[in-house]
SEVEXLO-712094 format. One record per residue (C-alpha): x, y, z. Coordinates in steps of 0.05 Angstrom, whole numbers, padded with zeros to 5 digits, always signed. Each point is the difference from the previous one (the first is absolute). Layout:
REM SEVEXLO-712094
XYZ ...
//
This chain:
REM SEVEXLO-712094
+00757+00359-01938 +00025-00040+00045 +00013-00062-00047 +00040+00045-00048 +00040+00022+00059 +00010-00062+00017 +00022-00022-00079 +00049+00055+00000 +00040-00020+00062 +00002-00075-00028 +00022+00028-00058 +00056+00039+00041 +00017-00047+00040 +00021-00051-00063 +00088-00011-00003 +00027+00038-00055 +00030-00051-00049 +00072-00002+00001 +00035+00001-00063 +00076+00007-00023 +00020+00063-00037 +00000-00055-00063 -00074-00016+00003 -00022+00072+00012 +00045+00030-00065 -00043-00069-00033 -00056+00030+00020 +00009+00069-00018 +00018-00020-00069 -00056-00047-00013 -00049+00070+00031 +00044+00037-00049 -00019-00056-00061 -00063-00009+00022 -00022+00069-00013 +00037+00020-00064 -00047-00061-00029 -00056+00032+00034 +00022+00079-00019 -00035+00042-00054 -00019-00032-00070 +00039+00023-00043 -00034+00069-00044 -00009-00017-00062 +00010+00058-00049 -00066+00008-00037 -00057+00044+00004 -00058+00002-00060 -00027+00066+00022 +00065+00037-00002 +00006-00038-00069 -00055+00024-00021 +00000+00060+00020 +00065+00029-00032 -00011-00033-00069 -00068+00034+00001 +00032+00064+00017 +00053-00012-00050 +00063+00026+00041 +00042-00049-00032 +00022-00002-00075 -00025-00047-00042 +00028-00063-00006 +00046+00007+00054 -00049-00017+00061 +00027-00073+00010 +00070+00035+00010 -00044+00049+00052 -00024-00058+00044 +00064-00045-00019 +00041+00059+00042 -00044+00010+00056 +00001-00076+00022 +00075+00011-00003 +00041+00022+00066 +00020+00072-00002 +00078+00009-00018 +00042+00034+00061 +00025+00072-00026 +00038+00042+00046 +00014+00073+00003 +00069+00034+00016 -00012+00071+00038 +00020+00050-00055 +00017+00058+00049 +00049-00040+00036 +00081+00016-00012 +00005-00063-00008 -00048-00024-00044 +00047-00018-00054 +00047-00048+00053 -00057-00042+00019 -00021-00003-00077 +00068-00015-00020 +00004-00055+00061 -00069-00027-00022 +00026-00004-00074 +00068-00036+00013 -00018-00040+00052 -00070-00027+00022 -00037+00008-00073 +00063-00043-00033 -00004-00055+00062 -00072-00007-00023 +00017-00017-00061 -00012-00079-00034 -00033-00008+00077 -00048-00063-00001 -00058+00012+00066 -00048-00049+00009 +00015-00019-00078 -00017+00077-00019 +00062+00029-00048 +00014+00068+00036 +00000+00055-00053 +00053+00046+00002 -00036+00069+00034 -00013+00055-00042 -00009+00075+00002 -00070+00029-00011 +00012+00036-00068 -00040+00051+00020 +00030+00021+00074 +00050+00055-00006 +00072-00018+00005 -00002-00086+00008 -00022+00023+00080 -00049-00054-00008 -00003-00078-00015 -00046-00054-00010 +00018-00080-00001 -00047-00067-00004 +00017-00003+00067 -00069-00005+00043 -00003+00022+00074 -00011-00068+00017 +00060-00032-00028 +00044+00059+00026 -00019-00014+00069 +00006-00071-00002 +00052-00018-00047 +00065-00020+00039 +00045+00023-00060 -00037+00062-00002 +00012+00008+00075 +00066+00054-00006 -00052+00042-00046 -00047-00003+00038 +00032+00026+00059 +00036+00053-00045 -00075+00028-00024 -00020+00000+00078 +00058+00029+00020 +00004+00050-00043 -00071+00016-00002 +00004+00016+00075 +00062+00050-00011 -00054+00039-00050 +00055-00021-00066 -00048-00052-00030 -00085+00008-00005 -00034-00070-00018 -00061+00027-00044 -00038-00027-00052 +00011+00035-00057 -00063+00037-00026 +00003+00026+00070 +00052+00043-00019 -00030+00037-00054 -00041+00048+00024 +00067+00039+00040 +00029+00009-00063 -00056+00023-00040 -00016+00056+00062 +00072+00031-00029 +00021+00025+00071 +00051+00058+00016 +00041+00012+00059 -00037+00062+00013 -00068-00038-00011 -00052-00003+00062 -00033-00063-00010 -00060-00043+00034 -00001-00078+00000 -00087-00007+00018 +00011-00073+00010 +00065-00011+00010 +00008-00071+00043 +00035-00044-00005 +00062+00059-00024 +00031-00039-00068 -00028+00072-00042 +00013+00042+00055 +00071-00020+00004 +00007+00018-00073 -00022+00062+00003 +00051+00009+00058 +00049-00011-00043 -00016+00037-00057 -00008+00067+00055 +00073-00017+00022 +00025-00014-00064 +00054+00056+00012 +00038-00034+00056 +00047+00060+00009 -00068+00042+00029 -00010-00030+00062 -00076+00042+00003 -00035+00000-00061 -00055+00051-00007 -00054-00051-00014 -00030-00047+00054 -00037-00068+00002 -00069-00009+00039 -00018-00072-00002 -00069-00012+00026 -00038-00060+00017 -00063-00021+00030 +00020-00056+00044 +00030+00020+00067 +00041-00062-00002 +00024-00013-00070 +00027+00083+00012 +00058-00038+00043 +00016-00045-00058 +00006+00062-00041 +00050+00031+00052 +00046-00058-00001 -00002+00008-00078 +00016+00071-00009 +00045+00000+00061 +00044-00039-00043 +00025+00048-00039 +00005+00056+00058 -00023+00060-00031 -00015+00063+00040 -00046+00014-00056 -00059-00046+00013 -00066-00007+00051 -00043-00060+00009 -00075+00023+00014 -00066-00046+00024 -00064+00024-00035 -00056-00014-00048 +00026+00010-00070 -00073+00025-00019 +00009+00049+00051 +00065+00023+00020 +00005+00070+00021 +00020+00051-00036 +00056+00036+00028 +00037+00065+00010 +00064+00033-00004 +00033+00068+00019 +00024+00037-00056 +00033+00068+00004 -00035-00001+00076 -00070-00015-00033 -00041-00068-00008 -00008-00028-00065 -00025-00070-00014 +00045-00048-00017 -00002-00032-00072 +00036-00060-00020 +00035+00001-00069 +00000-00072+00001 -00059-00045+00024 +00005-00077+00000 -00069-00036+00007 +00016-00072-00001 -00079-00013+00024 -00022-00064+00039 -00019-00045-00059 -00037-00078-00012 +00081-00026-00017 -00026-00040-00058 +00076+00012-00032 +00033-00031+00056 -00032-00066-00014 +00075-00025-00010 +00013+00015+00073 -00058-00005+00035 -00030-00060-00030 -00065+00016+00058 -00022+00047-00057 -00017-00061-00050 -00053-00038+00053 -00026+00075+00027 -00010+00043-00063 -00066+00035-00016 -00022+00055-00028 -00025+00028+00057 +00063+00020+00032 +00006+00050-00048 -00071+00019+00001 +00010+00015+00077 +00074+00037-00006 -00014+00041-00066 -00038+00057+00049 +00068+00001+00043 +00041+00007-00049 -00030+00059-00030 -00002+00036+00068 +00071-00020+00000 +00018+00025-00062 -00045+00066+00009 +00038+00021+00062 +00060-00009-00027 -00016+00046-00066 -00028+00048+00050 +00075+00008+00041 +00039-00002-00070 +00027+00063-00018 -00013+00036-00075 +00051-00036-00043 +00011-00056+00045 -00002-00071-00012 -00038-00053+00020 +00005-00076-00007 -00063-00038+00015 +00023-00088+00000 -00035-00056+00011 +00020-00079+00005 -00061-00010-00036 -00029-00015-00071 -00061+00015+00008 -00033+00067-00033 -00045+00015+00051 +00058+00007+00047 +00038+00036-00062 -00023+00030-00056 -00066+00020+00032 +00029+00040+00065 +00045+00039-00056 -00060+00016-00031 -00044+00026+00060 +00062+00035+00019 +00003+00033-00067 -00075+00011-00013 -00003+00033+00071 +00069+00049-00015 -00043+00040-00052 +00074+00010-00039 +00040+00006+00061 +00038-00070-00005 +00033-00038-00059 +00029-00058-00013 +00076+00006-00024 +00024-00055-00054 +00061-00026+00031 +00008-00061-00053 +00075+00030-00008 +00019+00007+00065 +00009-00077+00011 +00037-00014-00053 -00004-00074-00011 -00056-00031+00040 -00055-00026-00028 -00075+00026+00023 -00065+00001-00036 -00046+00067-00007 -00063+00014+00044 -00070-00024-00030 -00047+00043-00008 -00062-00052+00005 -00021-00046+00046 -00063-00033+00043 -00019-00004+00070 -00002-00085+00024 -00029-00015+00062 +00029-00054+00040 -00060-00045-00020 +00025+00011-00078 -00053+00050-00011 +00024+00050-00054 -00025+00077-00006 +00024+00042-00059 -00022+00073+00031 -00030+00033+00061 -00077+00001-00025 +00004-00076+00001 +00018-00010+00070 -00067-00018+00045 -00013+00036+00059 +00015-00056+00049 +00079-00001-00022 +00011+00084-00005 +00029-00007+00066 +00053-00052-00026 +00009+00026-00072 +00006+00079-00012 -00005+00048-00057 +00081+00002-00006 +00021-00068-00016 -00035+00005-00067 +00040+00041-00058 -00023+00070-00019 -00034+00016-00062 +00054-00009-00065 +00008+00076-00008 +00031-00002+00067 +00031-00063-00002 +00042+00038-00056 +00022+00055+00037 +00030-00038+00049 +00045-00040-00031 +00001-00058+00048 +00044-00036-00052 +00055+00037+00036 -00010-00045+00056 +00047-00056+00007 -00029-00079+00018 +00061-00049+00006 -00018-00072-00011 +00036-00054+00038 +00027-00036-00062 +00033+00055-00036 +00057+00011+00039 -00008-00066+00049 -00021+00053+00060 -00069+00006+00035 -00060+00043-00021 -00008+00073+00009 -00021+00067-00019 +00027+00068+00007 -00033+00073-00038 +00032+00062+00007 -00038+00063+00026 +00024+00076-00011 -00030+00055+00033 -00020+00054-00049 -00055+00041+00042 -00025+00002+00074 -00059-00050+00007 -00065+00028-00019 -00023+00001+00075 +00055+00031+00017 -00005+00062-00043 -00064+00017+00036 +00006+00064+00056 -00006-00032+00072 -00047+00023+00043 +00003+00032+00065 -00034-00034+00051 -00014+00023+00072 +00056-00028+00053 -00026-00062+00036 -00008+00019+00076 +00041-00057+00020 +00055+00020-00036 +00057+00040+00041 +00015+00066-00043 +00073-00015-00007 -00007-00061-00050 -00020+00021-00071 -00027-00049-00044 +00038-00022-00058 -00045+00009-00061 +00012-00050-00055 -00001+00042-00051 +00049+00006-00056 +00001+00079+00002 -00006+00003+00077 +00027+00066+00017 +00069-00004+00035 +00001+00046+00059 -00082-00006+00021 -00022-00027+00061 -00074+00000-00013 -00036-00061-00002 -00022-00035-00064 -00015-00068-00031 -00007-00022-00071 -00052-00022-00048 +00012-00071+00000 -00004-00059+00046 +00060-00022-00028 +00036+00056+00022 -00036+00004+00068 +00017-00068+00022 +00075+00013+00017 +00011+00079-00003 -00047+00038+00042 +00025-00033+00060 +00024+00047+00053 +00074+00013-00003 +00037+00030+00057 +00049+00046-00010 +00062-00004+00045 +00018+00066+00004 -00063+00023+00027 -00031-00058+00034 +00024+00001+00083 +00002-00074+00002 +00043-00020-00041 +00076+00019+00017 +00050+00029-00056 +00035-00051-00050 -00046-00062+00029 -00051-00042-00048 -00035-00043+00042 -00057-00047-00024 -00068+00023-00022 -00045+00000+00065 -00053-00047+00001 -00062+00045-00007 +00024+00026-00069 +00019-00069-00032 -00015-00076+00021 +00064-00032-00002 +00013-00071+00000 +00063-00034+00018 +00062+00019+00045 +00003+00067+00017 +00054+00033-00025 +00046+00047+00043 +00022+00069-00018 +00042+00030-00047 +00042+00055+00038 +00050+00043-00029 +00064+00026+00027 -00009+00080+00018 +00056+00050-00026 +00034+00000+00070 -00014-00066+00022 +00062-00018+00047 +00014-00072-00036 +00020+00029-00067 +00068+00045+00007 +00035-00066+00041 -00012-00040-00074 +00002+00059-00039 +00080+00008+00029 +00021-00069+00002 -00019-00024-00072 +00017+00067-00031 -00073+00009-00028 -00004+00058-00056 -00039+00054+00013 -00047-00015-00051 -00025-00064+00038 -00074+00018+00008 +00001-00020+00076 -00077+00025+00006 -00014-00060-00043 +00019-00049+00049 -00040-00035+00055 -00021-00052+00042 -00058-00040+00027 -00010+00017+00066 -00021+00061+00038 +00032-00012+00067 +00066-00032+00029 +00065-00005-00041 -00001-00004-00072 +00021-00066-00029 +00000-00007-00069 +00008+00073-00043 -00033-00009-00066 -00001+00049-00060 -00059+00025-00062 +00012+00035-00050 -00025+00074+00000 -00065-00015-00032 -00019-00055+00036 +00007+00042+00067 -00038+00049-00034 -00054-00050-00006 +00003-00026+00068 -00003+00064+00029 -00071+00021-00035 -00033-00060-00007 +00011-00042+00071 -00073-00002+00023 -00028-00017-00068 +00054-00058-00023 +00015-00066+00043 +00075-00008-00021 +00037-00067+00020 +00061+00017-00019 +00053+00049-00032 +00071+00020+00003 +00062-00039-00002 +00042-00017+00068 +00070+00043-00002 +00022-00009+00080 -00009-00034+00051 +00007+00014+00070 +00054-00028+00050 -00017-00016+00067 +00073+00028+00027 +00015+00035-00065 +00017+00057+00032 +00072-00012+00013 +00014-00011-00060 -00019+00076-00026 -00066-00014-00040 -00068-00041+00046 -00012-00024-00080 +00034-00050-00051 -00016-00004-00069 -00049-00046-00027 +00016-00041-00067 -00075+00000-00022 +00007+00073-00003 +00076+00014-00019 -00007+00015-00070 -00047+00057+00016 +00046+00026+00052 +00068-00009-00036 +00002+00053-00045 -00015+00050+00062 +00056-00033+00035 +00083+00034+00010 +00034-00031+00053 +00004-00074+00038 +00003-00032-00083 +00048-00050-00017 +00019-00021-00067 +00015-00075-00002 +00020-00048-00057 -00037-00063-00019 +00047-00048+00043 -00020+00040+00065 -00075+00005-00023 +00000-00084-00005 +00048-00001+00072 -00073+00049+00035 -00050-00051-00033 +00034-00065+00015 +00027+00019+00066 -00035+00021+00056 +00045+00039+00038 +00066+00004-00030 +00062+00030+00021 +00025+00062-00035 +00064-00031-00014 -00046-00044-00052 -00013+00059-00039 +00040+00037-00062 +00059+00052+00022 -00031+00053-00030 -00064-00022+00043 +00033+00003+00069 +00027+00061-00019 -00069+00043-00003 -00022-00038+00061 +00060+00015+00039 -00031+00069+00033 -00065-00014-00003 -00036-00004+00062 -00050-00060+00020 -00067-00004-00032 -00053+00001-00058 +00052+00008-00067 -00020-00006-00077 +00039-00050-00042 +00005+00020-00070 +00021-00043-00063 +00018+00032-00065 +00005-00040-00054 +00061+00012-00048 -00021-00002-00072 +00072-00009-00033 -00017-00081+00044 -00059-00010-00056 +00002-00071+00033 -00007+00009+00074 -00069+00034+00041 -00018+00068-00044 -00060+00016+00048 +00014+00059+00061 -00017-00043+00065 -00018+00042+00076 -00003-00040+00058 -00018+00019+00070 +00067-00023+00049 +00018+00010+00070 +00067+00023+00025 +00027-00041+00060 +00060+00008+00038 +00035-00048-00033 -00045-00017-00058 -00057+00009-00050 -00060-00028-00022 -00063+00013-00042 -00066-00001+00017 -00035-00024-00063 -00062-00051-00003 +00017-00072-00019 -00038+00003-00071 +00040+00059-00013 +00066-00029+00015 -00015-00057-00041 -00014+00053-00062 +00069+00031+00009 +00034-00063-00004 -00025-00027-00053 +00013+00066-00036 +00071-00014+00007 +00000-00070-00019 +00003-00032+00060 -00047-00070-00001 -00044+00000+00054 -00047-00046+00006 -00042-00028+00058 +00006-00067+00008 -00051-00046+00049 +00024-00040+00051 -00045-00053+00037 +00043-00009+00056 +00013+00069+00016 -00004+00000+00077 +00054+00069+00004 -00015+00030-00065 -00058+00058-00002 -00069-00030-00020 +00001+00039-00065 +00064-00033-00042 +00068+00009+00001 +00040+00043-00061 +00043-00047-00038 +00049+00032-00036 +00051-00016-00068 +00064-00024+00023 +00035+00050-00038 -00026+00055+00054 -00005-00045+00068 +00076+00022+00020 -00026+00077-00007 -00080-00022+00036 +00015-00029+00068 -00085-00003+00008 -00055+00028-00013 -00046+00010+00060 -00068+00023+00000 -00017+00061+00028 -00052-00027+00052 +00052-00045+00033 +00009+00031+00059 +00051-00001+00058 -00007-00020+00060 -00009+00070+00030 -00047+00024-00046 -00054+00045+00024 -00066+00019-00020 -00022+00069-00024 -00073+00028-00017 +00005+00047-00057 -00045+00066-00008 -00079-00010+00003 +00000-00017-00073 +00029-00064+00003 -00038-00025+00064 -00043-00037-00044 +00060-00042-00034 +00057-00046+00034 +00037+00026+00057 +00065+00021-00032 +00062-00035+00025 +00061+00034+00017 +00075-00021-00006 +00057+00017+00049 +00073+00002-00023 +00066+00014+00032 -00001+00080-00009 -00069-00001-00030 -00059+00028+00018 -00071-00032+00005 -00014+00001-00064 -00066-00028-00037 +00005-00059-00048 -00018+00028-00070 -00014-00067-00022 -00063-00002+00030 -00052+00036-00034 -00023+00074+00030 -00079-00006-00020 -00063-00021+00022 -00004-00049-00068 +00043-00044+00031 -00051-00013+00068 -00055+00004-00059 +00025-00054-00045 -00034-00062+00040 -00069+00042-00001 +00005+00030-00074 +00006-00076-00019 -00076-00017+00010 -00008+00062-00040 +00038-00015-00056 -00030-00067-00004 -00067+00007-00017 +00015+00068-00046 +00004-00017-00068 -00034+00076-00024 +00064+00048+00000 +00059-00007-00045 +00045-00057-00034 +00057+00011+00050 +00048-00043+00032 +00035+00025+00047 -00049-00021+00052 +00019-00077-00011 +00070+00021+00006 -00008+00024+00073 -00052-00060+00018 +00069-00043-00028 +00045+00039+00057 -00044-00012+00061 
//
């Protein structure tokens, strides 16, 4: 002991080497060298069991299975998605059109000719593109560096969705409706889930649609990446949920002041999966590949798919995908699924509602491989020692059945078609309840433990509406997740009106933050009528639908649902864990008072809240709009006539900015734009986040472009906007919104956003306190470094993309 005591001081006690700030950057350089030589060998793209594997199964058409493996040794192409639901989906196409896609044209990278992008024939309405263009040269590519920053940008302002593009196929094929009620099972990383937010709102005039989105997912931590998806596109229509897919709870709703269960019409079951079709992206799949990973996930995704048939209304849809080829992750869980529906499930033929992409029909025979190469044709042959590994349903049925289930309808897409990555999708529709849900329920006894005031919620099909009894079903499956105690709120003492508060911990195990309450405002609450006078609200604003994150102290941030989503909140807070819901419309001053409303207007939120809107809105051309995005704080005598005009009387504080576009001017902006702006004493200025402000200008032509600076000592870490010369005498700059003043000021925002950055606040000359928009209102943004470690070593869920696009931003 001694001597190493003794070793360590000496060692201590030795003079640092002094070197110059030349010999260290040597150094680091040569570390740097030294272990790119010494990184990881490079994966070579080769695998003889997966070879021979799929031409024994015979997935791939004859003669075409050097084109097969020929594709998936080749990067995957970048395709890109414009948000359909968006006003202005047809600017950003028409900007992507005349603009980036013809820059990219006869473009040499690396000695690669760039291919002019293309639409995917069979997307509706050109809304989505695929180049040659690999994530890898987009990122790295110096000439590519203005579209790259464009996709980010954009991205982040929820216009743009980087997804492969076999990922977006099962959305479309669910055939979604505004007044649709619809459950994502797996739904991280978001890519889907954002679709089918868009098809909900694809009436933009109804600020509520009837329908609703519940996007579920297993992992407490990837749940925050799905919130920073879906908050994107800032729909009030839309709750993020953390819970086994296998056994999510079923849930009720109040109905003509009865429970009912709630059935979905739509059901997307995008199931954990082995990824052998995203061998073009995550090359890991070539060296790691066996059989057994489906072997060990086939039993999941049944339970999967089974709870998800079991919530699906009569007539609804279902769409069970995979990012896998293999049958035994495919074919055979659509057959178990059929063989155990007895008639009550079908698969649709939906060959003609993707007009133009090219897929090849389910098989309807196959064999069971073991990872050692060990083939078994049916059940009977499997020994006793692997029944625990291999089961009865990842063998085909007999023929007869095999007939009736036409699993031809099912659709395979093979990498080399269409130059996209592997995948499968099937179609289920819901004739019948499931067999073990026709059965009568039986009564059972009340447990002793069980206060009398919480009825259990039977999972039953035909449970009976108004009953209060107690009763479970006839089948695990249904036991797992619906004869859970639910408490209702109007009965149950401890829980106070119009709060949802988290499940308590002796009724679920929950893992990961704990989430804080969802409270609703009360008819009379004393906030309301100040905001209700000041912005004019219509009566029809459903004020009952807003609420906010904390029980006690001042309310911060005012969020809103939709109707049906506080209908499910209500009834179903001690059986779901919900992360988040509802879309930010005000925010709360800290001397807002004297100004006549304690709340501004939030932007995330403003196209929810507009139409509700009559007073404090003021129309502006397209010169002012580019004056409030270029200039911080500008002087009202930079604005229009007509603009100083309506802004004459009005009193300081939260106002709406709106933009009508003329269409007699076919050439200038023909998409409506609503900002959030604040009205000074001697100015205005908008409160709109940076990505956002970026989107509006380039909407109206304006080049903007962020250009890097090494020696940029003064100028924000991020990149300053460079802009064409024909619009620099009308931009004086650019600033970003989390520059701050010198007497800026910190402010903590409601108990929801605790977990996530301290939002900054700004202070102007005859402003208010008001918080930065730019900075992102959500816990996904404290999540992001944690959800990376996540993300990494996942290669089971879905081809998306979006995930690299945020690990690009941070």
């Amino acid at each position: 002991m001694g001597r190493r005591n003794r070793r360590h001081r000496h060692r201590d006690q030795r003079p640092a080497v002094q070197r110059t700030p030349a010999e260290e950057e040597e150094r680091r350089k040569a570390r740097e060298q030294a272990a790119w030589e010494s990184g990881y060998a490079e994966i070579i793209k080769e695998n003889k069991l997966f070879e021979h594997y799929y031409q024994e199964l015979k997935i791939v058409p004859e003669g075409e299975w050097e084109q097969f493996m020929s594709a998936l040794r080749e990067p995957l192409p970048a395709t890109i998605r414009i948000t359909g639901y968006k006003s202005h989906a047809k600017e950003i196409l028409h900007c992507l059109k005349e603009k980036f896609f013809k820059e990219l044209q006869d473009l040499e990278v690396d000695g690669q000719k760039i291919e002019a992008p293309l639409p995917l024939s069979w997307y509706p309405d050109e809304l989505a593109w695929h180049t040659n263009l690999s994530r890898k040269i987009i990122r790295k590519s110096p000439d590519l560096e203005k579209f790259h920053q464009f996709l980010i940008s954009e991205t982040e302002s929820g216009n743009i969705s980087r997804q492969e593009a076999v990922s977006m196929i099962p959305p479309v094929l669910l055939n979604v409706q505004p007044h649709h009620k619809i459950l994502d099972m797996c739904a991280a990383p978001g890519s889907k889930t954002k679709q089918l937010i868009e098809m909900l709102h694809a009436d933009m005039e109804v600020p509520f649609p009837e329908g609703f989105v519940i996007a579920n997912d297993v992992d407490n931590k990837r749940c925050y990446l799905l919130v920073h998806q879906a908050k994107r596109l800032n729909s009030p229509c839309v709750m993020v949920v953390n819970h086994d897919a296998s056994s999510i709870p079923r849930l009720l709703v109040e109905n003509n002041g009865a429970k009912e269960v709630l059935y979905y019409d739509r059901i997307l079951c995008d199931v954990p999966c082995s990824g052998d079709g995203t061998m073009r992206k995550n090359i890991d799949v070539w060296k790691k590949w066996t059989t057994l990973n489906s072997l060990q996930l086939h039993g999941l995704q049944i339970r999967i798919a089974t709870r998800g048939v079991e919530q699906l209304a009569e007539g609804g849809r279902m769409v069970y995908s995979t990012c896998s080829l293999n049958p035994i992750e495919d074919e055979a869980v659509i057959a178990s699924l059929l063989e155990k529906s007895e008639g009550s499930l079908e698969l649709a033929d939906v060959s003609s509602e993707i007009p133009g992409l090219k897929w090849m029909p389910g098989i309807t025979h196959w064999r069971v491989m073991t990872k050692e190469g060990q083939w078994f044709d049916k059940w009977e042959d499997v020994p006793t020692s692997r029944h625990t590994q291999i089961r009865p349903t990842m063998f085909p049925c007999d023929e007869e059945k095999m007939k009736g289930m036409n699993l031809h309808r099912c659709l395979r897409i093979l990498p080399h078609h269409q130059n996209t990555g592997g995948f499968f999708v099937a179609v289920l529709i819901k004739k019948a309840p499931m067999p073990w849900n026709r059965r009568q329920p039986k009564v059972l006894r009340r447990p002793p433990t069980v206060s009398t005031n919480v009825p259990f919620v039977n999972d039953v099909e035909n449970v009976a509406e108004t009953t209060n009894e107690p009763a479970v079903g006839t089948d695990n499956a249904e036991n797992d997740g619906g004869t859970k105690s639910c408490s209702n709120p109007e009965n149950n003492s401890t829980n106070k009106d119009n709060v949802c508060g988290p499940p308590p911990s002796k009724k679920m195990k929950l893992f990961g933050f704990k989430e804080d309450p969802f409270v609703f405002l009360s008819e009379d609450d004393p906030i309301f009528p100040p905001i209700l006078k000041f912005y004019g609200l219509d009566s029809s604003f459903p004020k009952t639908n807003l609420l906010t994150r904390t029980q006690e102290g001042k309310k911060k941030q005012l969020y809103v649902v939709s109707k049906e989503l506080r209908n499910v909140l209500l009834h179903n807070s001690e059986k779901m864990k919900v992360i988040n819901t509802g879309v930010k419309v005000l925010c709360r001053n800290n001397d807002g008072e004297q100004y006549g409303c304690a709340y501004r207007l939030a932007q995330e939120g403003i196209y929810t809240l507009y139409p509700f809107i009559s007073s404090r809105i003021v129309t502006v051309c397209v010169e002012d709009i580019k004056v409030l995005l270029t200039q911080e704080n500008p002087f009202l005598s930079k604005f229009s006539s007509e603009t100083q005009k309506q802004t004459k009387d009005l009193d300081m504080g939260s106002i709406v900015l709106k933009f009508e576009p003329d269409p007699q001017k076919p050439d200038t902006l023909q998409c409506p734009i609503v900002l959030v702006g604040w009205r000074g004493k001697t100015s205005i200025r908008s409160f709109v986040p940076k990505n956002e402000r970026l989107h509006y200008l380039r909407m109206m032509g304006v080049e903007v472009f962020k250009e890097k600076k090494e020696n940029a000592r003064n100028i924000s870490v991020e990149s300053e906007v460079v802009l064409d010369q024909t619009e620099a005498e009308d931009m004086d700059c650019i600033k970003e919104d989390n520059d701050l003043d010198e007497n800026e000021v910190t402010d903590t925002s409601d108990n929801a956003d605790t977990q996530s950055s301290a939002l900054t606040e700004l202070k102007q000359e005859g402003d208010p306190e008001c918080i930065n928009e730019s900075n992102i209102d959500l816990e996904a943004r404290v999540e992001q470094d944690k959800t990376q470690s996540c993300l990494e070593g996942s290669n089971v869920d879905c081809p998306d993309d979006d995930d690299d696009v945020i690990k690009e931003q941070h």
